[in-house]
DOSEVO-384477 format. One record per residue (C-alpha): residue number from 1; residue in one letter; x, y, z. Coordinates in steps of 0.001 Angstrom, whole numbers, plus 500000, padded with zeros to 6 digits. Example, Ala and Ser with C-alpha at 12.3 -4.5 7.8 and 13.67 -1.06 7.14 Angstrom:
BEGIN
ATOM   pos   code       c1       c2       c3
ATOM     1      a   512300   495500   507800
ATOM     2      s   513670   498940   507140
END
This chain:
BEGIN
ATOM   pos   code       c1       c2       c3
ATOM     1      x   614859   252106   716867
ATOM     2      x   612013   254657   716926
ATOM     3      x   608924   255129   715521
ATOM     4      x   607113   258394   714233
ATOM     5      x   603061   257730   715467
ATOM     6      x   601081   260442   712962
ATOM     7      x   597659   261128   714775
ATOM     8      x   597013   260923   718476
ATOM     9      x   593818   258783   718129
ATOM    10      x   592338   257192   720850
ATOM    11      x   593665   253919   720146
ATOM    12      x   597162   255477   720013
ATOM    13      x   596948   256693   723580
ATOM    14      x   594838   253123   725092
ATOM    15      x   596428   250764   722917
ATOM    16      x   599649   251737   721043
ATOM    17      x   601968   253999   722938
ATOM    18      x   601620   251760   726440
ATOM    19      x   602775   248872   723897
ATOM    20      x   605522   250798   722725
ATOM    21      x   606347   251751   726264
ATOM    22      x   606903   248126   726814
ATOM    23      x   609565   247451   724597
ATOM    24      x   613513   248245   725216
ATOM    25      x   615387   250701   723345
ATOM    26      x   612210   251845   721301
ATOM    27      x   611632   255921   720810
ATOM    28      x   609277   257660   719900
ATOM    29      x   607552   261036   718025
ATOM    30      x   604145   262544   717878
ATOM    31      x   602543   264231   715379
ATOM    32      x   598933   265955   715912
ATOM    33      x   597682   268708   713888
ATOM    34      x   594631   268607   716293
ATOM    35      x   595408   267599   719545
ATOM    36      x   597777   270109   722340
ATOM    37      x   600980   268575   723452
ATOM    38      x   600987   266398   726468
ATOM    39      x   603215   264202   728401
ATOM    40      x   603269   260744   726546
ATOM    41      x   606893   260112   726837
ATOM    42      x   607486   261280   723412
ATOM    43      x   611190   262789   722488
ATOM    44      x   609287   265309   720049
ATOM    45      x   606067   266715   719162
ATOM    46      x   604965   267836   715956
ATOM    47      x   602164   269835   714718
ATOM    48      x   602325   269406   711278
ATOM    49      x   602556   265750   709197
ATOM    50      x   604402   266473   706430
ATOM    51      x   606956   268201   708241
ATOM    52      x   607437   265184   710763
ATOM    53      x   607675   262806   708204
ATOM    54      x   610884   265083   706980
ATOM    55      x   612324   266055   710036
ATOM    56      x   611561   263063   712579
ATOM    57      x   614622   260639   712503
ATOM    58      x   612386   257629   713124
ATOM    59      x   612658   254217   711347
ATOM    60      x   609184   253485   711160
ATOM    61      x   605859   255588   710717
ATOM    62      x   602478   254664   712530
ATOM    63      x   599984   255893   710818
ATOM    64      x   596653   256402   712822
ATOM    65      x   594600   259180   710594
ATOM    66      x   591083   258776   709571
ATOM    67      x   591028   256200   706718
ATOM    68      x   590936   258705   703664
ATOM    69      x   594315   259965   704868
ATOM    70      x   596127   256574   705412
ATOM    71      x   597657   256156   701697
ATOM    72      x   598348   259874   701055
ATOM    73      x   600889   259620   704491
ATOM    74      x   601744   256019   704421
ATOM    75      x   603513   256640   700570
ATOM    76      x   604706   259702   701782
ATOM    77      x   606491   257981   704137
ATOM    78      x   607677   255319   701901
ATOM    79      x   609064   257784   699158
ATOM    80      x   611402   258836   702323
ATOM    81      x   612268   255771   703109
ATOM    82      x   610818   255208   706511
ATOM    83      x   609254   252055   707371
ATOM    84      x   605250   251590   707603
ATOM    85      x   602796   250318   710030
ATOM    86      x   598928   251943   708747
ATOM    87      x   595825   251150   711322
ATOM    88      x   593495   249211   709751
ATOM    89      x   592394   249307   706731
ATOM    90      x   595407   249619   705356
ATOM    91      x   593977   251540   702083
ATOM    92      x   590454   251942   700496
ATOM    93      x   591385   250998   697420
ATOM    94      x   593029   247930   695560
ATOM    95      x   594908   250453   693636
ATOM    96      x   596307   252317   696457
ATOM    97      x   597441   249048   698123
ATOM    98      x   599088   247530   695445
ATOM    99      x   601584   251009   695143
ATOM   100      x   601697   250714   698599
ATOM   101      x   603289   247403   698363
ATOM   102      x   605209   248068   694871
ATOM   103      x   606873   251098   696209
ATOM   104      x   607548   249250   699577
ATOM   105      x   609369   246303   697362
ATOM   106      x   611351   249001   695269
ATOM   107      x   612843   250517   698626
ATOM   108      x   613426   247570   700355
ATOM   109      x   611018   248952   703286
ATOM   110      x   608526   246787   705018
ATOM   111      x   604611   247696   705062
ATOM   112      x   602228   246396   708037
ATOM   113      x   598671   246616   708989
ATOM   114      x   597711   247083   712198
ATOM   115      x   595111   243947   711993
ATOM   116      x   596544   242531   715193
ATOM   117      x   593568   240534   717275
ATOM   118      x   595465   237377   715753
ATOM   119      x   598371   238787   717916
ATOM   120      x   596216   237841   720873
ATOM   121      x   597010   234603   722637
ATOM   122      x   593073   233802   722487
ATOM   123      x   593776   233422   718444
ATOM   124      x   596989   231230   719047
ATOM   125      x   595289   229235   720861
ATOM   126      x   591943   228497   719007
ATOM   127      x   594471   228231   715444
ATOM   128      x   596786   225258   717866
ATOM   129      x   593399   223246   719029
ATOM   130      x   592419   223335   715359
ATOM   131      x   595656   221947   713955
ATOM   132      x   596283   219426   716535
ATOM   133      x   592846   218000   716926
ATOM   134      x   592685   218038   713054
ATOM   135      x   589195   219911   713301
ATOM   136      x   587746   220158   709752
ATOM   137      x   585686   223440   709809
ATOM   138      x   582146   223144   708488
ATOM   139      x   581231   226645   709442
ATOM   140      x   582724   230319   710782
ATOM   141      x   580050   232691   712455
ATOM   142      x   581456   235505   713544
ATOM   143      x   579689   238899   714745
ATOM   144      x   581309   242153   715648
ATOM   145      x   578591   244968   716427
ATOM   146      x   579236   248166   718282
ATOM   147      x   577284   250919   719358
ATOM   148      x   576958   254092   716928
ATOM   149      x   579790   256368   716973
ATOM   150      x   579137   259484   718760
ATOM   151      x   578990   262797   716893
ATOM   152      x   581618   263937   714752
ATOM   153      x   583423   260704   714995
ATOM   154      x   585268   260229   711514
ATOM   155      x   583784   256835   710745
ATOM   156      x   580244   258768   710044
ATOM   157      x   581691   260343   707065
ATOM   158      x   582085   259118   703689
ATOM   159      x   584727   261735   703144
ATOM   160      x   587091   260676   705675
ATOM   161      x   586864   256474   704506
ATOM   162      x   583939   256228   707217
ATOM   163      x   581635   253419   707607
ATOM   164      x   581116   249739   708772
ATOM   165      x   582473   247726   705385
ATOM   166      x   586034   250260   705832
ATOM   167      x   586042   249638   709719
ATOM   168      x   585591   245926   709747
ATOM   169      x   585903   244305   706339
ATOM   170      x   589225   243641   707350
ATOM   171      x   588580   241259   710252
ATOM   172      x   586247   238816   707365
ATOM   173      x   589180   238774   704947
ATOM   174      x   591719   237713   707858
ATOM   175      x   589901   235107   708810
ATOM   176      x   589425   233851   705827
ATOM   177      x   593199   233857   704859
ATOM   178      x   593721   231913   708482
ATOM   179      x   591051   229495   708266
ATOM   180      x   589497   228528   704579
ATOM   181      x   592095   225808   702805
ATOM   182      x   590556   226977   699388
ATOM   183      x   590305   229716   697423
ATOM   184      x   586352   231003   698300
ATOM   185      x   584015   230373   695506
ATOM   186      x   580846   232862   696292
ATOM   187      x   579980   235934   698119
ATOM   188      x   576935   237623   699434
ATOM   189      x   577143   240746   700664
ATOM   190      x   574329   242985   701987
ATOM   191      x   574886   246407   703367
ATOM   192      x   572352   248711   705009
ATOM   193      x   573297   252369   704485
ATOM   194      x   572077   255812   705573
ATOM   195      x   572501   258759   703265
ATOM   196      x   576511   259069   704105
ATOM   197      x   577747   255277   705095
ATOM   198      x   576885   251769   705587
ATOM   199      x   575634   251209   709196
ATOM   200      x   575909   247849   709235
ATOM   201      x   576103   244626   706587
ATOM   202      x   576139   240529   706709
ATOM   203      x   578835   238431   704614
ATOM   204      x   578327   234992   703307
ATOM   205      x   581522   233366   702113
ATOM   206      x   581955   229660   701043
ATOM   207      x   584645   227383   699177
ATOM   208      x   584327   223726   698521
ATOM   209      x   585479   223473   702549
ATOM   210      x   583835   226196   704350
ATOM   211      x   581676   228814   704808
ATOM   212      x   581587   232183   706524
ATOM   213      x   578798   233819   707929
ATOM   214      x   579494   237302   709311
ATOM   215      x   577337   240053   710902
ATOM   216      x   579083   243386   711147
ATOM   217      x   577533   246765   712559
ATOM   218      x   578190   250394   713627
ATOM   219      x   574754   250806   715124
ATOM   220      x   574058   247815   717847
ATOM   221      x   574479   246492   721233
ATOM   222      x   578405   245506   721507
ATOM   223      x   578930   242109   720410
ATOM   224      x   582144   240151   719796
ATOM   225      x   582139   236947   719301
ATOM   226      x   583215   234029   716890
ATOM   227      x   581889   230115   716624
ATOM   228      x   583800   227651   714695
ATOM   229      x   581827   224458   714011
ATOM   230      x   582679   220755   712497
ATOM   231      x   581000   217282   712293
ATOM   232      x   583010   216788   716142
ATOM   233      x   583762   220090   717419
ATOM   234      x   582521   223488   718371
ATOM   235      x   584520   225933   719708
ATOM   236      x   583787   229448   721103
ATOM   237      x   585323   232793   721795
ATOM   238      x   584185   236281   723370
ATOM   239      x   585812   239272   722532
ATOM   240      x   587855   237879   719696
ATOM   241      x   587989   240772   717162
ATOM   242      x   589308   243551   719918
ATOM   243      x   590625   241158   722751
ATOM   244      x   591792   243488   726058
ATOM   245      x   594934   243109   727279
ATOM   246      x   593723   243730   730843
ATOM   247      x   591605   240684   731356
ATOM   248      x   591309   237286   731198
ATOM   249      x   589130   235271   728561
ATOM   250      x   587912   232098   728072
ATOM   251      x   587788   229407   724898
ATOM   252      x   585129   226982   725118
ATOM   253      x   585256   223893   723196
ATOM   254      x   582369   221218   723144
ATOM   255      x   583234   217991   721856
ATOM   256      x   580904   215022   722229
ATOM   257      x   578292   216665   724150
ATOM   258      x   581107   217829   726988
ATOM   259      x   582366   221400   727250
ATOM   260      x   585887   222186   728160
ATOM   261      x   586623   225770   729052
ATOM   262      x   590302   226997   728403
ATOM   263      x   591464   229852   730594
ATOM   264      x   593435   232527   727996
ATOM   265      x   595577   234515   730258
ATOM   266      x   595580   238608   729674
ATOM   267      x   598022   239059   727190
ATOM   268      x   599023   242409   725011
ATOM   269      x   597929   241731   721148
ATOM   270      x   599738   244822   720304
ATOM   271      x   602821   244134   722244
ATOM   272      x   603257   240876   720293
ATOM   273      x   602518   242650   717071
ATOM   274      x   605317   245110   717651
ATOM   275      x   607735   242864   719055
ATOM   276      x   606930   240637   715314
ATOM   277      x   606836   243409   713197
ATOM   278      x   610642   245043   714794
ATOM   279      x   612000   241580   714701
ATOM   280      x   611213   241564   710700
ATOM   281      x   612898   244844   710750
ATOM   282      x   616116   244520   711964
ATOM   283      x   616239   240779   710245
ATOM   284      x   615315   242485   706761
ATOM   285      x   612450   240545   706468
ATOM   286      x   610954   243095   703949
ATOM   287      x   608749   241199   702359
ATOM   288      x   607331   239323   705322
ATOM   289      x   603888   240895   705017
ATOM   290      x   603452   241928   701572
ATOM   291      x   601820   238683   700593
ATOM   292      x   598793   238632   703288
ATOM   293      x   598292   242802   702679
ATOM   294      x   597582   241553   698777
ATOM   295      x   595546   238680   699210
ATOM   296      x   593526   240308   702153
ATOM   297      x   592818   243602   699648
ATOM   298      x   591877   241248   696655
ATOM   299      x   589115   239907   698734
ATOM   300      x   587937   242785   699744
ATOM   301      x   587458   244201   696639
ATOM   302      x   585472   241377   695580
ATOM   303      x   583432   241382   698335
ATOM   304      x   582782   244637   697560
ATOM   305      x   582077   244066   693997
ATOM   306      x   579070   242091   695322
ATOM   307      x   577561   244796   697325
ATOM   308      x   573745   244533   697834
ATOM   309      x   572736   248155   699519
ATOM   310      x   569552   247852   701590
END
């Protein structure tokens, strides 16, 4: 197969193409309206997006634009008939997802977001202890903060789907489709903006089971971490939103006043979202993530519906 990556974003060249790279019999294009030519491995290089969309013979189009763009090329792509993968957030409207999806169903083509730190075997693990030690979650704190953005960066601008809710919105609404067993019941959300974006903002999220508590920010020292807590059980990870695939982790777990610590071997999160997401492909399996893109965009836009600006 071969894939048609539109935008050669840093997370294209660190994280995506060496994943690609990694898999047999996979292909694939460039196009950069921006960025010169260089050796990636690539079979062809374009320069303009609509005209690689047309002419590239890929099956499937990566999408990595700045966040206003991602529906405009991901439908484009759809209407002919390639495959979709969009970086997160898949749209930045409910509206725009749901044609997304409706035009994916009506071609038979399969849609993805690139949401893929549950692709990490640090996630795999954490969702296995939960299961098999039947650990009833109380509470979720999670906290994903990173530095400002330096000048000119894309997710400074309001006009280009900038800001902290766009960037990171998506992590809270994915792990509350993995981990709440009910349907969530209230929402706080508070948002601290500057005249273009939101900088940063805290989430409060509870059902009759659980709650959520998550601090998000574009403006802080980095931190990346998650704590799941019960009546028995508390168990930690570090870098659990953007896990490297270069290094090692660790899960502790605390049980009883004793702490176990779980070594999490490197391991590729985008490899294993690939290898997933090509398996669907050549299976058929068009539908396979239609149902998570809807529910995850629903919440969204309810969380943002109770938008507190500070």
């Amino acid at each position: 197969m071969k894939m048609l990556i539109l935008g050669y974003s840093d997370l294209v060249k660190r994280k995506v193409i060496p994943a690609i790279k990694k898999l047999k019999n996979i292909k694939f294009d460039i196009a950069s309206v921006s960025k010169n030519q260089t050796n990636t491995g690539h079979e062809r290089w374009y320069k303009n997006y609509l005209t690689a969309i047309e002419k590239s013979n890929a099956d499937v189009v990566y999408v990595s634009l700045v966040n206003s763009k991602h529906f405009t090329y991901a439908i484009e792509s759809l209407n002919r008939n390639k495959n979709v993968i969009v970086d997160k957030p898949l749209c930045l409207k409910l509206n725009e997802t749901k044609k997304l999806i409706n035009t994916a169903k009506k071609k038979k083509l399969l849609v993805a977001e690139a949401l893929v730190f549950a692709y990490h075997q640090q996630f795999k693990l954490i969702q296995s202890i939960i299961k098999k030690k039947n650990v009833k979650l109380n509470n979720i704190i999670m906290q994903f903060c990173i530095p400002k953005p330096k000048k000119n960066n894309f997710k400074l601008y309001k006009k280009f789907g900038g800001g902290c809710f766009n960037d990171m919105s998506p992590y809270a609404a994915a792990m509350i489709r993995f981990f709440f067993k009910s349907e969530p019941l209230a929402f706080s959300h508070i948002a601290k903006n500057t005249s273009q974006i939101n900088e940063s903002f805290n989430l409060a999220i509870s059902s009759k089971d659980t709650n959520f508590f998550g601090i998000f920010s574009h403006n802080s020292e980095y931190k990346n971490n998650v704590n799941f807590l019960s009546k028995t059980h508390i168990i930690t990870a570090e870098r659990f939103s953007a896990p490297p695939s270069d290094i090692n982790l660790i899960v502790n777990i605390r049980n009883k006043n004793k702490l176990k610590k779980i070594l999490v071997k490197k391991n590729d999160m985008f490899l294993n979202f690939f290898r997933e997401y090509f398996l669907k492909l050549r299976g058929k399996k068009i539908l396979f993530y239609h149902k998570r893109i809807m529910q995850d965009s629903i919440l969204i836009n309810k969380i943002k519906m109770k938008r507190k600006l500070i």
